[in-house]
BAFI-985906 format. One record per residue: x, y, z of N, C-alpha, C in turn; residue number from 1. Coordinates in nm, 3 decimals. Layout:
// residues N
{node {X,Y,Z},{X,Y,Z},{X,Y,Z},NUM}
...
// end
This chain:
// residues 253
{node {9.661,6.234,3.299},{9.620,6.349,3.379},{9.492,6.314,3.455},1}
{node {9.511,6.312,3.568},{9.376,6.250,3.656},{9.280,6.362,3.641},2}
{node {9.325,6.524,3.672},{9.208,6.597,3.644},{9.119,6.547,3.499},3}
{node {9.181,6.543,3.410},{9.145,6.516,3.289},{9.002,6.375,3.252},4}
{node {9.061,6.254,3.332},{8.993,6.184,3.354},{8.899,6.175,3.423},5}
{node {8.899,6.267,3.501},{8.795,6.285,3.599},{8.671,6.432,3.552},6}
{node {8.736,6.508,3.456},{8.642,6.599,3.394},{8.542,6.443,3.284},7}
{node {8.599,6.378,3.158},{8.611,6.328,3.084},{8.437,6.249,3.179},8}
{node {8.510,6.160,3.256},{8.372,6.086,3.363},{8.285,6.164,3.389},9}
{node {8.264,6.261,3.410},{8.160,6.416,3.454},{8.094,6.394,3.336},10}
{node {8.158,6.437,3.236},{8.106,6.492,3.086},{8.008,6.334,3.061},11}
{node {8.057,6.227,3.058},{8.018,6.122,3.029},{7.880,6.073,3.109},12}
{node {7.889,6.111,3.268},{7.782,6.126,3.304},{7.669,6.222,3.290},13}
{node {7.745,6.319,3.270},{7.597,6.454,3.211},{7.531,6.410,3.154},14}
{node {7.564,6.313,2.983},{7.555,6.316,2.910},{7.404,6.181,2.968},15}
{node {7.477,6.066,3.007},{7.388,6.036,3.038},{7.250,6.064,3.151},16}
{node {7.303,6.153,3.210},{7.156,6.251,3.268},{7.114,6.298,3.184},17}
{node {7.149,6.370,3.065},{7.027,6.430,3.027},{6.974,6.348,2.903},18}
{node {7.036,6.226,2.855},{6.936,6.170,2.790},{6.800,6.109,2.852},19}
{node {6.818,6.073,2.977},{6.735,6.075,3.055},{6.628,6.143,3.055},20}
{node {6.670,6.297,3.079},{6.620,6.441,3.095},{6.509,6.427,2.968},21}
{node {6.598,6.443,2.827},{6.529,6.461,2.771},{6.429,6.379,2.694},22}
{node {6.467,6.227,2.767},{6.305,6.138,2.763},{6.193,6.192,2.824},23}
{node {6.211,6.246,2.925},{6.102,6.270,3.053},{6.075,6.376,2.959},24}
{node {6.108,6.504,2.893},{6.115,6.612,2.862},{6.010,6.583,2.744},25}
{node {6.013,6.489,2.655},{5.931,6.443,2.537},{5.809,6.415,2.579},26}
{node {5.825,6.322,2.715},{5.683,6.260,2.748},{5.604,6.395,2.790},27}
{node {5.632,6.428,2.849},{5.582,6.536,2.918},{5.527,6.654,2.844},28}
{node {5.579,6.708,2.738},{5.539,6.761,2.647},{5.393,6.711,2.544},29}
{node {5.400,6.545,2.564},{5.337,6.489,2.462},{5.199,6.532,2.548},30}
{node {5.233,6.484,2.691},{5.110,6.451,2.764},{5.027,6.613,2.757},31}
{node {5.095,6.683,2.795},{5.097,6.851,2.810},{4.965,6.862,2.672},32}
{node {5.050,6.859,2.544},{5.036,6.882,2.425},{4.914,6.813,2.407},33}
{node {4.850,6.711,2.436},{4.730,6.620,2.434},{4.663,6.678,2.517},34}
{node {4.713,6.723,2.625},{4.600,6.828,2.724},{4.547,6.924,2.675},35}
{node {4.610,6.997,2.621},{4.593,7.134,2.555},{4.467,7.153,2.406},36}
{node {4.489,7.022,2.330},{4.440,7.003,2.227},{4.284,6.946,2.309},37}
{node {4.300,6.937,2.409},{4.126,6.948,2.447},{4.100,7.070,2.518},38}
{node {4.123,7.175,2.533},{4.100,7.306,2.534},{3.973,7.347,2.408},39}
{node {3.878,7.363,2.443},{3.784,7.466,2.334},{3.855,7.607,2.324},40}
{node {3.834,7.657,2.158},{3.796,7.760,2.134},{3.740,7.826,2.252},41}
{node {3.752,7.972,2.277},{3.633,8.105,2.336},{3.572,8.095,2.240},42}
{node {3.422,8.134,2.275},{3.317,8.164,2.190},{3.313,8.313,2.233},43}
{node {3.226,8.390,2.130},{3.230,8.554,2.188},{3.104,8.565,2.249},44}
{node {3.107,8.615,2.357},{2.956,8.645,2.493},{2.828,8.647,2.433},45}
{node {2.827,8.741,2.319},{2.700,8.706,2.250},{2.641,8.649,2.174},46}
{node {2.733,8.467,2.144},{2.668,8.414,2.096},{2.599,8.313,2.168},47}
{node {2.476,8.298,2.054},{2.380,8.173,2.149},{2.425,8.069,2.126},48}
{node {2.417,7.987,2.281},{2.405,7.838,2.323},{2.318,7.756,2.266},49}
{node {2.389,7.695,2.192},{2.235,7.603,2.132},{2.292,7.543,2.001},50}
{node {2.175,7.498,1.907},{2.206,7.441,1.800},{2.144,7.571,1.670},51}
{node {2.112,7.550,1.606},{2.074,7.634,1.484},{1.949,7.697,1.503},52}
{node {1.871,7.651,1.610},{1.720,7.705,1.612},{1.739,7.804,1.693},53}
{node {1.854,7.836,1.737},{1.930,7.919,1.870},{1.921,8.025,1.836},54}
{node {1.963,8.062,1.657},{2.054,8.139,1.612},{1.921,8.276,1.600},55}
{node {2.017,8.396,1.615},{1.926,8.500,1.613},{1.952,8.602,1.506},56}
{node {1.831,8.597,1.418},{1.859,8.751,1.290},{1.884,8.837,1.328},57}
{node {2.008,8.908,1.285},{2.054,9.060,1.335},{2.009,9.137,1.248},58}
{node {2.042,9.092,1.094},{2.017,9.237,1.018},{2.006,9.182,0.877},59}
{node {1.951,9.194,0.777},{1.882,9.177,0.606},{1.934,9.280,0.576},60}
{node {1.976,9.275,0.488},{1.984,9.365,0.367},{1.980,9.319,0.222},61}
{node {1.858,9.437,0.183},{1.819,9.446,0.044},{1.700,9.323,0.071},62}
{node {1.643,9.305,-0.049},{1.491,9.246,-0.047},{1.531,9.137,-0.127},63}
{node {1.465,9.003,-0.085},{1.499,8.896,-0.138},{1.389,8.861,-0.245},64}
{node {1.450,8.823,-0.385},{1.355,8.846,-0.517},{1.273,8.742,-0.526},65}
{node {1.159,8.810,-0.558},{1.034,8.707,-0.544},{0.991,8.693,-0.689},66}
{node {1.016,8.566,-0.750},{0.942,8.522,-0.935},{0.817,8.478,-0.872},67}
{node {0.732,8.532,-0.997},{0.607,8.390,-1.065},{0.622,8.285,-1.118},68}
{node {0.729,8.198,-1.092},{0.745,8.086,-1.114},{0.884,8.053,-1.073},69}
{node {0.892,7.916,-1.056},{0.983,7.789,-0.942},{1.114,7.852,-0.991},70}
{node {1.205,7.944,-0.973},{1.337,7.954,-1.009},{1.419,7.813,-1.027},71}
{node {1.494,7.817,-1.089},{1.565,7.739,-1.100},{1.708,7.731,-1.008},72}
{node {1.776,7.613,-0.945},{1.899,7.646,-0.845},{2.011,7.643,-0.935},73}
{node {2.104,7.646,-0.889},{2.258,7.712,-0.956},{2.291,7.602,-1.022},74}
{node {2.296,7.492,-1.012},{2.386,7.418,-1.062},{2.280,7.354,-1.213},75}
{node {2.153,7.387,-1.181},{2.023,7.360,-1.301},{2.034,7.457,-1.432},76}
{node {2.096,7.593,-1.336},{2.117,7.691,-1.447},{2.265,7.664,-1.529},77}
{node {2.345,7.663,-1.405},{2.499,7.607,-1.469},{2.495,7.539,-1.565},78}
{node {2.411,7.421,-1.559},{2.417,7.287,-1.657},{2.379,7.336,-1.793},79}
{node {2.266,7.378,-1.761},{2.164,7.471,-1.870},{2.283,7.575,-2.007},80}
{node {2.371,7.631,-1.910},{2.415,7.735,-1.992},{2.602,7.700,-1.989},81}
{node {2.598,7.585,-1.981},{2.692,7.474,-2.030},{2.831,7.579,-1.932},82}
{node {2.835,7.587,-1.812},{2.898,7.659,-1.733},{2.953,7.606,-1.639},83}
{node {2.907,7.499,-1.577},{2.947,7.427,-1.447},{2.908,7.246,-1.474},84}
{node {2.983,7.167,-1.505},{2.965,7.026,-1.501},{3.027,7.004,-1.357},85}
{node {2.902,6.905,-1.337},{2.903,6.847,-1.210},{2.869,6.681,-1.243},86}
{node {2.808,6.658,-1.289},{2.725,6.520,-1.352},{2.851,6.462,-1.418},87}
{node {2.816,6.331,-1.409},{2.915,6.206,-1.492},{3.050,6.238,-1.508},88}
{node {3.068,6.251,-1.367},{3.227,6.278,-1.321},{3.308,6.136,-1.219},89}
{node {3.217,6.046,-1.228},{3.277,5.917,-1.142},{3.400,5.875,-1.229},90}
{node {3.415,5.887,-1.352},{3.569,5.798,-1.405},{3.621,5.912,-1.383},91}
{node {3.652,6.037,-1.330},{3.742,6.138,-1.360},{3.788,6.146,-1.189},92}
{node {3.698,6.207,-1.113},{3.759,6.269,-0.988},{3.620,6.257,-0.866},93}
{node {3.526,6.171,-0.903},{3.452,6.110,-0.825},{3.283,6.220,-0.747},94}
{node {3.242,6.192,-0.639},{3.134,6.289,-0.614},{3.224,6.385,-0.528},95}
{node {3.143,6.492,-0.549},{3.189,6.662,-0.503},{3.294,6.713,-0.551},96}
{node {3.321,6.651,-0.682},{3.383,6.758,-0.732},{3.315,6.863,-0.843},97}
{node {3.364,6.893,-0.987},{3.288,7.006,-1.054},{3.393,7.085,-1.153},98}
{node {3.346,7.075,-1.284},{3.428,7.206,-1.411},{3.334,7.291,-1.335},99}
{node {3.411,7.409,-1.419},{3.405,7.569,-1.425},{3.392,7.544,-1.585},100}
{node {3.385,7.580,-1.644},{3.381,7.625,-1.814},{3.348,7.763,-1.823},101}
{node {3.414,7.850,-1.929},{3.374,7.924,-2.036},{3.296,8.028,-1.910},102}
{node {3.220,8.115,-1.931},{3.210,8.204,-1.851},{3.183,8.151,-1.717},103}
{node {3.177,8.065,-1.630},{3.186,7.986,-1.554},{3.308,8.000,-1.459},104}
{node {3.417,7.980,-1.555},{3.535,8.019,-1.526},{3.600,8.148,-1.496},105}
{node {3.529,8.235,-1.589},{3.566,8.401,-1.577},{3.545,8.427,-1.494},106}
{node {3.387,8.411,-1.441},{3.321,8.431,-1.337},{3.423,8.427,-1.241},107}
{node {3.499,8.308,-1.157},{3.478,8.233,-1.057},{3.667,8.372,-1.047},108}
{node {3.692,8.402,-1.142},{3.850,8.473,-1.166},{3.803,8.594,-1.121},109}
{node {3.694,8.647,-1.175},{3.676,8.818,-1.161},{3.616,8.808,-1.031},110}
{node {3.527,8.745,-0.961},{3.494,8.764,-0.805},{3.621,8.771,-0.717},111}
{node {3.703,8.663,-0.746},{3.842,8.695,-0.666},{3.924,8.777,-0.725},112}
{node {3.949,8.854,-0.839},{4.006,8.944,-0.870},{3.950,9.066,-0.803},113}
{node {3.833,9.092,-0.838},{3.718,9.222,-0.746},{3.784,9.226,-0.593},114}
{node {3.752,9.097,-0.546},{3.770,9.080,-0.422},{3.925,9.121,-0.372},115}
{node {4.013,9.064,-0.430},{4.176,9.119,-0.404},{4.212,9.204,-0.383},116}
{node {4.156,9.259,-0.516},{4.185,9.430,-0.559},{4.150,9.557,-0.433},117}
{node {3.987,9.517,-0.403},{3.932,9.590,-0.334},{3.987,9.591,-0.166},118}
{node {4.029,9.499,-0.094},{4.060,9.481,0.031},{4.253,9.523,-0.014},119}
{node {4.335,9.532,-0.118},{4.478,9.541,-0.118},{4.437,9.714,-0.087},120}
{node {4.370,9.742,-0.170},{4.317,9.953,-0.170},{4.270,9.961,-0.049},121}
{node {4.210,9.863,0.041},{4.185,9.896,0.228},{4.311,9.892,0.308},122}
{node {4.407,9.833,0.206},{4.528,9.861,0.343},{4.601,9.700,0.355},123}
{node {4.541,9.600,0.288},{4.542,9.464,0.321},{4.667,9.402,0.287},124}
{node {4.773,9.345,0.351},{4.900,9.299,0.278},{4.854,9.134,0.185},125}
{node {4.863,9.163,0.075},{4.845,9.073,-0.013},{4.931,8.963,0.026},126}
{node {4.893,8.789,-0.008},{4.989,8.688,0.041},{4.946,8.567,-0.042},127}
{node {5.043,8.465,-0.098},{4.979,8.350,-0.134},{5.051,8.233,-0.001},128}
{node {4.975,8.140,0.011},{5.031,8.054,0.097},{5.072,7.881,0.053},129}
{node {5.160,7.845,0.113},{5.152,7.690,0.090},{5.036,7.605,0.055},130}
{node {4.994,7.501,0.038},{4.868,7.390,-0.034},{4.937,7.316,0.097},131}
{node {5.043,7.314,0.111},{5.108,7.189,0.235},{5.111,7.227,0.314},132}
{node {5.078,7.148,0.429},{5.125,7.213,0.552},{5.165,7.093,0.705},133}
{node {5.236,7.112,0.785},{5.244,7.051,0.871},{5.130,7.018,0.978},134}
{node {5.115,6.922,1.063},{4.975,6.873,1.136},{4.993,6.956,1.246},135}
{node {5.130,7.028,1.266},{5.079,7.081,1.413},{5.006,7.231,1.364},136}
{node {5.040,7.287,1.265},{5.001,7.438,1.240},{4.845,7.412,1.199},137}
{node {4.787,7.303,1.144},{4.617,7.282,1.145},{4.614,7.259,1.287},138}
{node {4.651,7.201,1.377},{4.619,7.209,1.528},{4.604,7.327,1.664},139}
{node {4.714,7.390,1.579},{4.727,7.494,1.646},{4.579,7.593,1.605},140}
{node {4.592,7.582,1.484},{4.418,7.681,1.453},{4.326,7.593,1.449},141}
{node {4.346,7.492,1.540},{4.175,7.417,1.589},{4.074,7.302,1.468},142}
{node {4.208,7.274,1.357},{4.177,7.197,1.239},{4.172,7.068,1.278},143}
{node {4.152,7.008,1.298},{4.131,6.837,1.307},{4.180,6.821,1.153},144}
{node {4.294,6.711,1.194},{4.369,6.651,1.066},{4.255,6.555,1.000},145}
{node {4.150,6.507,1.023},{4.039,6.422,0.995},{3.963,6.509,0.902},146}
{node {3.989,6.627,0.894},{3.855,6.727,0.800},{3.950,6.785,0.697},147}
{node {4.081,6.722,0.699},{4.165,6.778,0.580},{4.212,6.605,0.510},148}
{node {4.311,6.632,0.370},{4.371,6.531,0.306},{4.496,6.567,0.402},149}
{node {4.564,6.438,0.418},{4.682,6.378,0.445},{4.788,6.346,0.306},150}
{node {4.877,6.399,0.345},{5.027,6.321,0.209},{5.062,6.187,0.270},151}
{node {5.078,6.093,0.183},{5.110,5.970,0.235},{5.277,5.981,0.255},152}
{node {5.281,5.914,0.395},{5.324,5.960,0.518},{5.487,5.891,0.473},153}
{node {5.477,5.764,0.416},{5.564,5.702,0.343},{5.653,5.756,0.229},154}
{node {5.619,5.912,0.212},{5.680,6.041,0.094},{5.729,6.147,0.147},155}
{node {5.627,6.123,0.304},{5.646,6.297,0.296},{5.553,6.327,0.457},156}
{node {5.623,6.306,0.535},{5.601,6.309,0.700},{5.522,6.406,0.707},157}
{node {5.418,6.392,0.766},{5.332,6.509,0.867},{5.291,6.560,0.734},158}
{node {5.232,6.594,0.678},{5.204,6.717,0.551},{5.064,6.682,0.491},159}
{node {4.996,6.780,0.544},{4.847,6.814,0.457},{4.890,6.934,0.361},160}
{node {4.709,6.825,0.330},{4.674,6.987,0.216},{4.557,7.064,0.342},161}
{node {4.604,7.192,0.292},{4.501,7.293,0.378},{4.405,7.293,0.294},162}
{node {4.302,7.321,0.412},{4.108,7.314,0.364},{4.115,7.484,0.372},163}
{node {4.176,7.580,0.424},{4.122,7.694,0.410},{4.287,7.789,0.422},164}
{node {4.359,7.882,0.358},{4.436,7.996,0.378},{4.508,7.995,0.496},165}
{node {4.370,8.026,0.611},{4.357,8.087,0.733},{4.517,8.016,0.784},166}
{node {4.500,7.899,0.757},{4.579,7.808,0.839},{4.794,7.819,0.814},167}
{node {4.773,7.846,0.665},{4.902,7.865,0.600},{4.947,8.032,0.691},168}
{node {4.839,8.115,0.663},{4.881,8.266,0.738},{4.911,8.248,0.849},169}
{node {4.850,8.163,0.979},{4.852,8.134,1.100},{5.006,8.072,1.077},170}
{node {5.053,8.033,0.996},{5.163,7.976,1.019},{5.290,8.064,0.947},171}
{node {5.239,8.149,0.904},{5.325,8.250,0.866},{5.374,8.362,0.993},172}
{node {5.256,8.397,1.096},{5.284,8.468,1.198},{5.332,8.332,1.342},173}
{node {5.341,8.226,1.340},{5.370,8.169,1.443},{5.506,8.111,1.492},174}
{node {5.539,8.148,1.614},{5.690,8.150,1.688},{5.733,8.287,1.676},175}
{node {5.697,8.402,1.578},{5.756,8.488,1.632},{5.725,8.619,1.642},176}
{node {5.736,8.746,1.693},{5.645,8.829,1.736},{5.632,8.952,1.682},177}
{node {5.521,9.049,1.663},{5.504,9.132,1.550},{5.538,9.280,1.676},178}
{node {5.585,9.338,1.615},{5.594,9.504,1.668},{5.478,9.541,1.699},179}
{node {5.466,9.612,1.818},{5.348,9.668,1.843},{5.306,9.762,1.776},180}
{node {5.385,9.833,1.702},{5.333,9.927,1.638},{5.325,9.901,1.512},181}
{node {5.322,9.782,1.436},{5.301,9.746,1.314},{5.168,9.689,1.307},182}
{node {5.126,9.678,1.459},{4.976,9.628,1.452},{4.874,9.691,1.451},183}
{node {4.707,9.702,1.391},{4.699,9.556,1.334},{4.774,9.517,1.212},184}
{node {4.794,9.374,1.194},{4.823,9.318,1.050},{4.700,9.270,0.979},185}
{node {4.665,9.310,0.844},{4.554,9.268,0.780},{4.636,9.223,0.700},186}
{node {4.541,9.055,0.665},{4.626,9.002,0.506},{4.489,8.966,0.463},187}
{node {4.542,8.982,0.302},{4.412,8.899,0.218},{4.481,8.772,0.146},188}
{node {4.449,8.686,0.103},{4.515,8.565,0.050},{4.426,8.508,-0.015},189}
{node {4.438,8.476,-0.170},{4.312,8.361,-0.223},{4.439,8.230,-0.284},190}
{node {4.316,8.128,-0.222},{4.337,7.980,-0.228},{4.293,7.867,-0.248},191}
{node {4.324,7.774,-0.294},{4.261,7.648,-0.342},{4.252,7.579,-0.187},192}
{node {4.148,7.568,-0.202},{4.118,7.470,-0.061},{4.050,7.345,-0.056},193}
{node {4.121,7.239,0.038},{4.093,7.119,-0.017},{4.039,7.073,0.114},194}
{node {3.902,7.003,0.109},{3.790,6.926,0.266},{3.773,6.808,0.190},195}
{node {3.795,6.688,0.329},{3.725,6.551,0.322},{3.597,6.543,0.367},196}
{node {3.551,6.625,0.286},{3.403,6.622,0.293},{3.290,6.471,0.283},197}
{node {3.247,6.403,0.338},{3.175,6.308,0.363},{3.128,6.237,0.211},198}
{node {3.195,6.160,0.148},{3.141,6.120,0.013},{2.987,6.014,0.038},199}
{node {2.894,6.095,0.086},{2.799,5.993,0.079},{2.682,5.991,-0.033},200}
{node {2.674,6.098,-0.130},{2.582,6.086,-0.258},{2.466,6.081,-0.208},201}
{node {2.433,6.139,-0.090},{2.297,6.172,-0.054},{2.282,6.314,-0.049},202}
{node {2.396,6.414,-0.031},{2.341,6.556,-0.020},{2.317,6.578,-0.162},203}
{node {2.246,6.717,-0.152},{2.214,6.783,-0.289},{2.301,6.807,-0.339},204}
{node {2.313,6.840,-0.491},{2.411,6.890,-0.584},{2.405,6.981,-0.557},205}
{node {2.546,6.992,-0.639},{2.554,7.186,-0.690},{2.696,7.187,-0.571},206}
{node {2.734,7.351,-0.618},{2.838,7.385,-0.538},{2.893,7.393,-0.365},207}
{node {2.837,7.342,-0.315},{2.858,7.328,-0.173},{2.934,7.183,-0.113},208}
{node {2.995,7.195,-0.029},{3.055,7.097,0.071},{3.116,7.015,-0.045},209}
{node {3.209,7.098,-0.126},{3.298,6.969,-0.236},{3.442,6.982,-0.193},210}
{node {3.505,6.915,-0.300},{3.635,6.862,-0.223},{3.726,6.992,-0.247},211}
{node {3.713,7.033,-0.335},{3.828,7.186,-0.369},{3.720,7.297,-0.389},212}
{node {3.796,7.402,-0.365},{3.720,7.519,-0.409},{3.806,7.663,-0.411},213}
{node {3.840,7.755,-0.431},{3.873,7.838,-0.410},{3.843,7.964,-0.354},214}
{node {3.861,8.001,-0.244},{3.844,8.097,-0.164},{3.963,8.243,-0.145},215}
{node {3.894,8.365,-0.094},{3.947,8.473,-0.099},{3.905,8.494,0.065},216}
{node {4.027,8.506,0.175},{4.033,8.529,0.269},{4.083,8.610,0.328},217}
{node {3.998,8.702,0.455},{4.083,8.807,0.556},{4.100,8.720,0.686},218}
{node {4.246,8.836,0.706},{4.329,8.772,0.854},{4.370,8.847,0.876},219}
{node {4.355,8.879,1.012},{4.423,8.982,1.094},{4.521,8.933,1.228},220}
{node {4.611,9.044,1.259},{4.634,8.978,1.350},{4.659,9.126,1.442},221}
{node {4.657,9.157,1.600},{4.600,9.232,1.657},{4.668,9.233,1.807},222}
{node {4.688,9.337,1.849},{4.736,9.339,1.967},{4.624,9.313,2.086},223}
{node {4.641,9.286,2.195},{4.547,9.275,2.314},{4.576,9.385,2.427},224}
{node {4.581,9.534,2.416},{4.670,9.613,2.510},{4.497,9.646,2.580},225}
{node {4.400,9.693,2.494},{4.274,9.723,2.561},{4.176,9.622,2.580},226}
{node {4.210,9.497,2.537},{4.125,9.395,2.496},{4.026,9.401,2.393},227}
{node {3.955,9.497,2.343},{3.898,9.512,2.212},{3.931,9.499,2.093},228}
{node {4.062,9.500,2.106},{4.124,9.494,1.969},{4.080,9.433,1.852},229}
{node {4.052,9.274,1.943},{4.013,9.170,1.823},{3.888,9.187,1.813},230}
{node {3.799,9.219,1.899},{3.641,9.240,1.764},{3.635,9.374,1.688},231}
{node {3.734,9.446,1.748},{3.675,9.579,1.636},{3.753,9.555,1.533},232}
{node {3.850,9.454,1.513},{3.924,9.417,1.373},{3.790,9.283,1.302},233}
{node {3.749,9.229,1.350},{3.616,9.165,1.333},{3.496,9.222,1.275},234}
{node {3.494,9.341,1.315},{3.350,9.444,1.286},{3.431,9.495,1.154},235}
{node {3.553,9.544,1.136},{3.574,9.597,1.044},{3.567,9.520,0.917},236}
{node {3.621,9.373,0.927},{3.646,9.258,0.831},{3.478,9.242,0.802},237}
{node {3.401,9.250,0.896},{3.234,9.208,0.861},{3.207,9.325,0.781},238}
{node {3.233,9.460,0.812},{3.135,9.549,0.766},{3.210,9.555,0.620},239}
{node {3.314,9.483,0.544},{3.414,9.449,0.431},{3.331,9.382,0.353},240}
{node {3.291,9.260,0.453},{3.214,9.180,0.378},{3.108,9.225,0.312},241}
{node {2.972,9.328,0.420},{2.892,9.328,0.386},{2.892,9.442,0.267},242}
{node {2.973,9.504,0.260},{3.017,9.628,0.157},{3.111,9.546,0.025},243}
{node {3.110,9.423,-0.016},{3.146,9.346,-0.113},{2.991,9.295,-0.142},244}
{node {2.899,9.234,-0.073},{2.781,9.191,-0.124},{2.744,9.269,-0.177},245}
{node {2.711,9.358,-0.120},{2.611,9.519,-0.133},{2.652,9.525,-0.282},246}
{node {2.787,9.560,-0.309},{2.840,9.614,-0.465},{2.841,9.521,-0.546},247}
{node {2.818,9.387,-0.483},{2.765,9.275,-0.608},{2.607,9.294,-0.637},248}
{node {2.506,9.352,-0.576},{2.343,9.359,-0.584},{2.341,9.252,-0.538},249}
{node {2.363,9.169,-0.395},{2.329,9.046,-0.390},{2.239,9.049,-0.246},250}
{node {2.144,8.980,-0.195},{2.054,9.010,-0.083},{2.119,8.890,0.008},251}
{node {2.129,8.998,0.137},{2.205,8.906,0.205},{2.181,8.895,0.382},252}
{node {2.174,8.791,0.445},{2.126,8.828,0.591},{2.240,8.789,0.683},253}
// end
């Protein structure tokens, strides 16, 4: 059947157009996609340009406690009241990491329990998220794969561990689209979060800039019909915050 053979040659050539097609279609995307990833963040209008000496006090609350003598820092007291090991951890899991012990531990359960509890009674849809995640969804929320752990790639393609929640939720709302009238979405989520934090054994001890930690996080997500949307979901998440310090007695600026 000549029609036949002559559809058959068509088909055969499509086929090779669009592998074609969809070489050009890859590159182009890649190049696109590399463009894009140098895009900054918006910053919001009122913040200052500058470095840290920039930065301007808005507001204190509560009075910061003044002893007659040198307080001691957290991790001096930790040690002290056999609560937090940090010290002579090189054969185990190396610098920046850290036990919890014994009320140490309670502690570190009932702040994120407090914390859960109190933002699920504001309205907050409770969520746990993946530890894994793919390199484009840290890209997409502005993560540099360099400030997270990598899965070796030879197990298990593309796949971090997330340094913060934010990133697993962002990937819970992405590709597809929320009802306008279901918005805003507030979630709270607590998580183990994992940073390649700089192993250089020159910063100070104690709890800061280590490799895991666990965090209790808000996320919203928000329509743009007046454009305000997203800072007054911002003001609300801040004035959350500062109404969680407050009910801990903790002084805070």
């Amino acid at each position: 059947l000549p029609e036949l053979a002559a559809l058959l040659e068509r088909g055969r050539s499509l086929r090779g157009q669009l592998r074609e097609l969809e070489a050009e279609e890859s590159d182009l995307e890649q190049r696109f996609y590399l463009g894009a990833l140098q895009l900054p963040n918006r910053t919001h209008p009122a913040v200052p340009v500058g470095d840290q000496s920039q930065a301007r006090l808005l507001e204190v609350v509560g009075e910061k406690p003044v002893f007659d003598f040198k307080p001691k820092g957290h991790l001096e007291l930790g040690e002290k009241l056999d609560i937090i090991r940090q010290r002579r951890l090189s054969h185990v899991s190396g610098h920046r990491s850290y036990y919890l012990c014994g009320a140490g531990a309670l502690l570190q359960n009932a702040l994120v329990t407090y914390t859960f509890r109190k933002l699920v009674s504001k309205g907050f849809l409770p969520m746990t998220v993946p530890d894994l995640l793919r390199g484009a969804v840290l890209e997409g929320c502005g993560v540099p794969q360099s400030q997270v752990y990598s899965i070796d790639p030879a197990r298990f393609e593309d796949l971090c561990l997330a340094g913060t929640s934010e990133v697993g939720i962002a990937g819970y709302f992405m590709d597809h689209a929320v009802q306008l009238q279901d918005l805003p979405v507030r979630v709270v989520c607590s998580s183990t979060c994992y940073r390649t934090e700089t192993n250089t054994g020159r910063d100070p001890w104690g709890l800061y800039r280590v490799h895991q930690f666990t965090k209790v996080e808000m996320f919203g997500v928000t329509a743009a019909e007046r454009g305000t949307e997203s800072e007054e979901l911002l003001e609300e998440f801040l004035g959350l915050q500062k109404e969680i310090f407050s009910e801990l007695g903790l002084h805070y600026r």
